[in-house]
C-alpha positions in Angstrom: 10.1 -12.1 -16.9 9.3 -8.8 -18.4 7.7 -6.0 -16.4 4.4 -6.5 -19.0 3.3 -9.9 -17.2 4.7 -9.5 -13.9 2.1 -6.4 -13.7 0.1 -8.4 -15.1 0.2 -11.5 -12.2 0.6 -8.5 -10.2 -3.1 -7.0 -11.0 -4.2 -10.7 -11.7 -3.8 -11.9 -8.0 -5.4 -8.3 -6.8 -8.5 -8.4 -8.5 -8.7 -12.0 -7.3 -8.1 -11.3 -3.7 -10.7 -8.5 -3.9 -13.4 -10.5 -5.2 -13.2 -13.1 -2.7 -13.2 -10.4 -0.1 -10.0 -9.4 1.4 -9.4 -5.9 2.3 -7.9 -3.7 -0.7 -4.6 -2.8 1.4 -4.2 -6.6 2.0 -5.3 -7.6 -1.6 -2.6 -5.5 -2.7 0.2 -7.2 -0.6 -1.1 -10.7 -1.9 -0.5 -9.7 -5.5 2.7 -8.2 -4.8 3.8 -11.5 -3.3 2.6 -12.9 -6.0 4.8 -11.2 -8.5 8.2 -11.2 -7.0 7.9 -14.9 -6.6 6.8 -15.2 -10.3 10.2 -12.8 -11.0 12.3 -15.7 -9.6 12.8 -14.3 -6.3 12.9 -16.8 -3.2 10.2 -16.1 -0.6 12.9 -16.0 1.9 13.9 -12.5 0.4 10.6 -11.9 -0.3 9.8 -11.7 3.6 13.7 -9.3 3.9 12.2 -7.1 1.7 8.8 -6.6 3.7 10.1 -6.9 7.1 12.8 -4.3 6.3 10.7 -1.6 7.6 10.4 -2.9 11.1 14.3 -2.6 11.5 13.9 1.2 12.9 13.7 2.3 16.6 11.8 4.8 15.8 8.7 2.5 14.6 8.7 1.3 18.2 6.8 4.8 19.0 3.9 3.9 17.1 3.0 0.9 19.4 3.7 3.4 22.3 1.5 6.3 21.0 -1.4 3.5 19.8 -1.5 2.4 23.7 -1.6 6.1 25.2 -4.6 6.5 22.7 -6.1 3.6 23.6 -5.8 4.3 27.4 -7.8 7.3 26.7 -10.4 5.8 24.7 -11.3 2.5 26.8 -11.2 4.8 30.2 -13.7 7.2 28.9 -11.5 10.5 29.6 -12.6 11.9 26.2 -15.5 13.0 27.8 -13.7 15.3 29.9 -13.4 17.2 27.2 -16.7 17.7 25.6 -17.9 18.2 29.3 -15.4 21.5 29.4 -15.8 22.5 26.2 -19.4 22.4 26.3 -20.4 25.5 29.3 -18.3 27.5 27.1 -19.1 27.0 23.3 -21.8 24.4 23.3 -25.2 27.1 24.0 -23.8 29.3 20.4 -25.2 28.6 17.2 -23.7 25.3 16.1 -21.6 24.9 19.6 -21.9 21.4 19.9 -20.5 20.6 16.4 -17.9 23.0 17.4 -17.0 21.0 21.0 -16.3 17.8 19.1 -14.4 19.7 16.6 -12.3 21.4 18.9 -12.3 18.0 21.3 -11.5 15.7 18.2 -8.2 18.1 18.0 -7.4 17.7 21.4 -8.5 14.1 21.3 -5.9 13.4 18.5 -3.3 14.9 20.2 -3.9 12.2 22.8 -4.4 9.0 20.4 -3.2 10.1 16.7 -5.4 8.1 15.1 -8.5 9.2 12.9 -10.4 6.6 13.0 -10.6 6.3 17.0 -11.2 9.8 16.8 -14.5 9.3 14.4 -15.9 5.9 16.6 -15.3 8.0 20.2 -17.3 10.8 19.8 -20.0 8.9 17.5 -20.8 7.2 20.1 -19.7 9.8 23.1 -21.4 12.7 21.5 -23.4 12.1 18.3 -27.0 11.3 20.6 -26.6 14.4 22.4 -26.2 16.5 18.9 -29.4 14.7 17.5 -31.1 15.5 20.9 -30.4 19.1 20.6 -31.6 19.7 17.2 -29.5 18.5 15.2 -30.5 16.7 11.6 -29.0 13.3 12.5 -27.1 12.9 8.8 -25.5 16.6 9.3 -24.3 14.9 13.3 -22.4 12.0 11.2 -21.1 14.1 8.7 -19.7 16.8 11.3 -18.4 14.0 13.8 -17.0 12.6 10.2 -15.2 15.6 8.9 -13.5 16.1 12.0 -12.2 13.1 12.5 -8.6 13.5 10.6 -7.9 16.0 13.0 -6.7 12.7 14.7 -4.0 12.8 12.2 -3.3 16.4 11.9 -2.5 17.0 15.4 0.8 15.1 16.6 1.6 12.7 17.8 0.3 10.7 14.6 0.7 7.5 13.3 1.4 8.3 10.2 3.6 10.8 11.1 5.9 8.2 12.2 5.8 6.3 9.3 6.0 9.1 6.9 9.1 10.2 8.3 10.4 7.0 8.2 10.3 6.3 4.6 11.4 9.4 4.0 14.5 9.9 5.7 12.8 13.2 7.7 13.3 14.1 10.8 9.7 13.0 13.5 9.9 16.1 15.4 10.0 18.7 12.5 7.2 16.4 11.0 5.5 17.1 13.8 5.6 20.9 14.3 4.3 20.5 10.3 2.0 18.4 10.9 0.9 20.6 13.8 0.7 24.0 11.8 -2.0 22.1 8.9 -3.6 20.7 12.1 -4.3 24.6 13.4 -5.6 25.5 9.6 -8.0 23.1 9.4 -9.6 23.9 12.9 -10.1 27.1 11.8 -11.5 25.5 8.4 -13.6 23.9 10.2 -15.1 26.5 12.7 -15.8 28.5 9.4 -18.4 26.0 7.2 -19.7 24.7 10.5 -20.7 28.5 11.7 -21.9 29.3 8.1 -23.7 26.3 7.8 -25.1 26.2 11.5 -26.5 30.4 10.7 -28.1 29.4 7.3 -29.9 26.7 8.9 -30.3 28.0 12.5 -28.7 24.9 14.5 -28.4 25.8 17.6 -26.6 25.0 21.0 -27.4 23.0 23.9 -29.9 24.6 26.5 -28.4 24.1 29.6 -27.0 26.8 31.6 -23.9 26.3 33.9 -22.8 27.8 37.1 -19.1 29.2 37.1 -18.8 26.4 39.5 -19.5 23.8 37.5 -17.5 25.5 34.7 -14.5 25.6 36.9 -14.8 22.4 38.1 -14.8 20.6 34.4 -12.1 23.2 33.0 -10.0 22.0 36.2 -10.6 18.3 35.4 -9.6 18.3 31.8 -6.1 20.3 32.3 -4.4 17.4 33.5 -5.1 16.0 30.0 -3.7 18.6 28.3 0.1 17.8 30.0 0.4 14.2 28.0 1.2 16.1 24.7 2.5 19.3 26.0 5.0 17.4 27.6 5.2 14.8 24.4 5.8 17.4 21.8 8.0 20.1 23.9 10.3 17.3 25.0 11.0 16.3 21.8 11.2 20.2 20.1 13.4 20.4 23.3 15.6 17.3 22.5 15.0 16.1 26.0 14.2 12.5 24.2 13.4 11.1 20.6 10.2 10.4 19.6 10.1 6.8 20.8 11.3 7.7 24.2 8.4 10.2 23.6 6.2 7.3 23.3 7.1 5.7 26.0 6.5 8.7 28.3 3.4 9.6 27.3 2.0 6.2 27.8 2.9 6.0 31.3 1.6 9.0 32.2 -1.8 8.3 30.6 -1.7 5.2 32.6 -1.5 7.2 35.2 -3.7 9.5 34.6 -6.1 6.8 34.6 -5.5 5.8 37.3 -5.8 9.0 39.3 -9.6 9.3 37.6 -9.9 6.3 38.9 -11.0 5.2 35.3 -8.4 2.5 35.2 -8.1 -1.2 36.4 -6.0 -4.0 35.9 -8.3 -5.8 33.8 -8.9 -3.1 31.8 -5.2 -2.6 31.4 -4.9 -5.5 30.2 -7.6 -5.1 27.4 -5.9 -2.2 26.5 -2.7 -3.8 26.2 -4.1 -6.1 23.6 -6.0 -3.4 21.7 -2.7 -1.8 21.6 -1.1 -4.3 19.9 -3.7 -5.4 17.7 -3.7 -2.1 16.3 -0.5 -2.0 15.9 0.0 -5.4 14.0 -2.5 -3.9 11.7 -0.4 -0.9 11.2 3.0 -3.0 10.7 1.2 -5.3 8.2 0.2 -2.4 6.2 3.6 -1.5 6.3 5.1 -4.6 5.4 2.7 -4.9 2.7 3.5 -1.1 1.0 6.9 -2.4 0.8 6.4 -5.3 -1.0 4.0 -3.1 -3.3 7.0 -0.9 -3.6 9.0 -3.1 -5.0 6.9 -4.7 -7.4 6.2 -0.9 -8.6 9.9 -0.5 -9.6 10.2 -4.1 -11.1 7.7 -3.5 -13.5 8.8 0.1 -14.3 5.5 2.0 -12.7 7.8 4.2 -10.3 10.1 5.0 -13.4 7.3 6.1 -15.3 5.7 8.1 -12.3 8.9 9.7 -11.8 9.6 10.3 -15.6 5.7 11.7 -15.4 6.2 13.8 -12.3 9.9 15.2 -13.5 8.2 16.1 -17.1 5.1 17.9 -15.5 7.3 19.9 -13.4 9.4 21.0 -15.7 6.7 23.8 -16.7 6.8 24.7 -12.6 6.5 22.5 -9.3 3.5 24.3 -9.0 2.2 21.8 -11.7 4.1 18.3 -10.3 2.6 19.5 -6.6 -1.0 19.8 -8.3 -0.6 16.5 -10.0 0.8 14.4 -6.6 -2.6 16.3 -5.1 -4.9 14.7 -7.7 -3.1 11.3 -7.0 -3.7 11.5 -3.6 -7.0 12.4 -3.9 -8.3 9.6 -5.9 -6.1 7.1 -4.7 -6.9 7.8 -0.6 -10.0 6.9 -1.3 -9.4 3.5 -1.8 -6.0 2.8 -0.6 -4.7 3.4 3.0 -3.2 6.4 3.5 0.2 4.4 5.4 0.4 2.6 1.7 0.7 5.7 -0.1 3.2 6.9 2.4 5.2 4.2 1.8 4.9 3.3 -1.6 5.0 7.4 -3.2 6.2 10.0 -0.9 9.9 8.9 -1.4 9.9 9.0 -5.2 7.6 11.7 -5.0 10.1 13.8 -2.8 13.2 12.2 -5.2 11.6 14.0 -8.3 10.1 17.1 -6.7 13.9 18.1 -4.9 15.5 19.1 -8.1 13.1 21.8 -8.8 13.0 23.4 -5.5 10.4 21.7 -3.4 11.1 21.2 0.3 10.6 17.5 1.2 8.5 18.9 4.5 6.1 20.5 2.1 5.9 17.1 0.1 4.9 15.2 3.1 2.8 18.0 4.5 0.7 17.6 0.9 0.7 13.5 1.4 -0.6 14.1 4.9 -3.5 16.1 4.6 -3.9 14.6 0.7 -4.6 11.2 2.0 -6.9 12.0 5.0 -9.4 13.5 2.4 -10.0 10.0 1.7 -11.0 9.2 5.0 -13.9 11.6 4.7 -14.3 10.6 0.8 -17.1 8.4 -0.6 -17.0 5.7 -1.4 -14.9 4.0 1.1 -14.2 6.7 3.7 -13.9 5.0 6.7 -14.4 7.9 8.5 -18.2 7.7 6.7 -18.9 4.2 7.7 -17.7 4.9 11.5 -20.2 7.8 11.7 -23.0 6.2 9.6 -23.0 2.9 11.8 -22.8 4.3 14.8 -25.8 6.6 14.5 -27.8 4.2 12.1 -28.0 6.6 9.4 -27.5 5.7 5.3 -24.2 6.7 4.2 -25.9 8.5 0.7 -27.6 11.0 3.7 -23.6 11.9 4.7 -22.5 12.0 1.6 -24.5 14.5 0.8 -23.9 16.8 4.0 -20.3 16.2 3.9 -19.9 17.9 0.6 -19.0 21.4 1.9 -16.4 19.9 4.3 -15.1 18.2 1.7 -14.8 21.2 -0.4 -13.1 22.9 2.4 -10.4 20.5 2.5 -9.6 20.1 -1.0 -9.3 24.1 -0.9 -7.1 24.1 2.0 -5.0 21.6 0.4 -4.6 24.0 -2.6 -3.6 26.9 0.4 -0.8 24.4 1.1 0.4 23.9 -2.5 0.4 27.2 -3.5 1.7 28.9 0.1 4.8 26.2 1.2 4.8 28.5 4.1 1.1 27.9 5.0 2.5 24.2 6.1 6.3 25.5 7.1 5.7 28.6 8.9 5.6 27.0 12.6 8.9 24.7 12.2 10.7 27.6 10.8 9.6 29.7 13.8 10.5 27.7 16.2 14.2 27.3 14.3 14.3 23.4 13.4 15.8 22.5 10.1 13.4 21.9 7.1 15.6 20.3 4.5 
């Protein structure tokens, strides 16, 4: 069967899928079944090919790191962190956009995921912004934009996968992953003080003791040891990232339990969270590799790479720019895992030739793709924030504009200055290539 009509059945079955309302990842999958039995191959394979993924040790982690997140987010300790971050920064002009940017950082160091980022401190810290003077739209759009900091501060899902399909090492990923996570902070800190002084936002009212200072600061330290002791023991080579993983999850379990935030039952629930999140994850997986395939059966990675290798041949500079414009409209639609999956490896295949480190590739894929999550018309980040505080997602859109903005230009940094995403692995000595 030529490549013609199997893209054809391919984008058939899709469109199909999607009207009848399946989710566009999953909609994706079904078509790419779809086609490779249509090509003659036997579902048998079919399922070899898409469970090939899961044959890793290193995929194991992202079940582990999904249930230390979770741990965190069903017990409540996130707000141990706005409460210390608040005596502090929260009475400055725009310090309580600033406490859940900075606690969304530390937050993702602790679960790794965006979106659990975005729904925690909705609903943690989104009345007390509104409360405080804060336009309600500008609250979801702040709590919105700093959501992917989930992502950008290891340990990260995608990470995991990323460096998976890639053939790169999770602990270099990391300290990459890591250094863009730092830049965007500061990103960050910048529109929302520029914006917050145009409009005069200001802080919360309350005064603290040093007392109660001390006394919160003291409470949220013990937080802080979970990815200290995550991320050095790997950089160290105590363990690998799984064994990682593993750690980290029992000690947020026991954290828990010291806070006496933590009970069987709610174990338990957490357990299952856990795994449900995960099975989504490992679907999507499955699913990008079926996608994958159909991609080179019907000649659309040849003539990506062919498009790539001919762009680039006037200077990376120009192939990097292209992969960013990819990203960009693609994340919002697609999942970001999916894109890792299905384009970083060819990507990095046609890129290597003319110089470009495969670090810097999947530093561009990283923070490329999260711009979707803060992208209309399907950022999820969006629809987290917008239901949570009730307000219409064309209000966000509009206020997330200048965050927006400050992403796509920080992505540019990246492109332009490899060492912008590089300079903290190379420091620290691990091997980038």
């Amino acid at each position: 069967m030529s490549g013609g009509l199997l893209a054809l059945i391919f984008f058939g079955t899709f469109f199909i899928f999607l009207f009848i309302g399946v989710p566009i990842t999953f909609s994706l999958g079904a078509g790419g079944v779809a086609s490779l039995l249509a090509s003659g191959m036997k579902m048998s394979l079919v399922m070899k090919s898409s469970l090939s993924v899961f044959d890793s040790f290193t995929m194991l982690a992202i079940f582990l790191f999904t249930m230390m997140g979770v741990i965190y987010q069903k017990t409540g300790l996130a707000s141990l962190l706005t409460d210390a971050l608040k005596p502090g920064i929260g009475r400055r002009k725009g310090g309580l956009a600033l406490v859940v940017t900075y606690a969304s950082a530390i937050f993702g160091a602790l679960t790794g995921s965006a979106n659990a980022t975005c729904a925690t401190f909705s609903k943690l810290f989104g009345k007390e912004m509104v409360e405080n003077g804060y336009p309600k739209d500008w609250t979801a759009a702040t709590i919105a934009a700093a959501s992917p900091l989930g992502q950008l501060i290891p340990p990260s899902v995608t990470c995991i996968v990323l460096g998976v399909s890639m053939g790169l090492s999770i602990s270099s990923l990391f300290i990459v992953d890591l250094a863009m996570g730092l830049a965007t902070i500061l990103g960050l800190t910048v529109v929302i003080l520029i914006i917050a002084r145009m409009r005069n936002y200001g802080g919360s009212d309350r005064v603290y003791t040093k007392q109660e200072r001390r006394k919160a600061t003291l409470k949220m330290l013990p937080l802080l040891s979970v990815p200290l002791l995550v991320i050095g023991g790997m950089y160290a080579g105590w363990f690998t990232p799984t064994e990682a993983g593993a750690i980290g999850a029992a000690f947020s379990f026991l954290l828990g339990m010291a806070y006496k935030r933590l009970s069987w039952k709610l174990f338990y629930q957490i357990v299952i969270d856990a795994c449900k999140t995960t099975a989504i994850v490992l679907l999507l997986c499955a699913a990008s590799y079926i996608i994958s395939d159909v991609m080179s059966m019907t000649g659309i990675t040849k003539f990506f790479t062919e498009f790539l290798v001919q762009i680039s041949g006037s200077g990376a500079i120009w192939g990097m720019l292209f992969l960013f414009l990819v990203l960009l409209v693609m994340g919002c639609f697609i999942d970001l895992i999916v894109l890792c999956i299905i384009l970083a490896p060819t990507a990095a295949a046609a890129l290597a030739p003319f110089g470009v480190n495969p670090y810097h590739i999947a530093a561009i894929f990283l923070i490329g793709n999260l711009i979707g999550i803060v992208t209309p018309p399907v950022g999820v980040a969006l629809f987290i924030s917008s239901s949570s505080l009730k307000v219409k997602m064309e209000q966000i859109s509009k206020q997330i504009l200048p965050f927006i903005g400050m992403y796509i230009v920080l992505t540019l940094i990246f492109i332009f200055i490899p060492e912008s995403t590089l300079w903290l692995a190379q420091m620290l000595g691990m091997k980038l290539g």
